[in-house]
N, C-alpha and C positions, 0 to 999 in steps of 0.2 A: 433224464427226469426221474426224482425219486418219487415211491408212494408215499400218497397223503389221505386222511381220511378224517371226512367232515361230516357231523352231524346232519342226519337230515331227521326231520320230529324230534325235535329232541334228542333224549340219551336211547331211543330207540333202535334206530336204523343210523347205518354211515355209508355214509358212497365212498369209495374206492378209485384213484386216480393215479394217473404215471404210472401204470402198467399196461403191458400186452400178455393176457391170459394165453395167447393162440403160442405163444416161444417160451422154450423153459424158461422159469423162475430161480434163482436160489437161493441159498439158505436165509439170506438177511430179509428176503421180498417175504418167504415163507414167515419167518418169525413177526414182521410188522402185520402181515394179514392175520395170524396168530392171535396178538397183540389187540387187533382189530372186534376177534370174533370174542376176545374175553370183556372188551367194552361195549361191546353194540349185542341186540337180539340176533339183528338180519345185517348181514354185508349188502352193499349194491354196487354191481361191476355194470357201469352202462358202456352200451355199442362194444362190445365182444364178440362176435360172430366169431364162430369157435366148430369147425370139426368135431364128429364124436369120437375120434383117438385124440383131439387136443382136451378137450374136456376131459378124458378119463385119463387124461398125464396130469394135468391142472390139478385132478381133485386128490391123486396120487401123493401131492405133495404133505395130504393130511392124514395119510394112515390105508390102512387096505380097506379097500371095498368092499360095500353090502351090497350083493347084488337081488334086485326082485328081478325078475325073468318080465320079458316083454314077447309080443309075436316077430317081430322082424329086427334087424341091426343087432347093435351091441345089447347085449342082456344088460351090462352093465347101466345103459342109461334109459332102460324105465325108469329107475329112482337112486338116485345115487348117495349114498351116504357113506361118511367116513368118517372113522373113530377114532381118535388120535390119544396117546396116551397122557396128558396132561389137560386137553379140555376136551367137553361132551362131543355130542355127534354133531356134524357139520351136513346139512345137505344141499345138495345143487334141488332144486324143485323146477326149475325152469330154462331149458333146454334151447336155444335158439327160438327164442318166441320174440 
């Protein structure tokens, strides 16, 4: 299955399909999600249930980490953000919820 990504409100938001965030991605899945965040505000990845070393390979794919510090687990995912060198910050803000 390839990804696909369709408008949801408009040119606001796009859901994100045909992928498993939980198994590496490569370079082509990287570039269409890429692709994705230079057309939309917000990505949306529904039903991902994702580990926090699968989440911080995932978000790996976008540049290195900004880590804020939290009290327990990975430091990394209090808030995760990743800079990548052709478009802005990318961040995860919502964790297994």
């Amino acid at each position: 299955m390839s990804i696909s990504i369709r408008p949801l409100r408009g040119a606001f938001a796009g859901e994100v399909s045909g992928l498993s965030l939980a198994a590496p991605i490569d370079r082509s899945d990287v570039g269409a999600i890429e692709a994705g965040m230079d057309a939309y505000a917000v990505l949306v990845f529904r039903d991902q249930p994702l580990t926090d070393e699968q989440q911080i390979a995932f978000t790996l794919n976008f540049g290195e980490l900004l880590a804020h510090l939290r009290e327990k687990g990975h430091a990394e995912l209090g808030s995760l953000a990743s800079c990548g060198p052709v478009f802005g910050p990318f961040t995860a803000s919502s964790h297994n919820s």
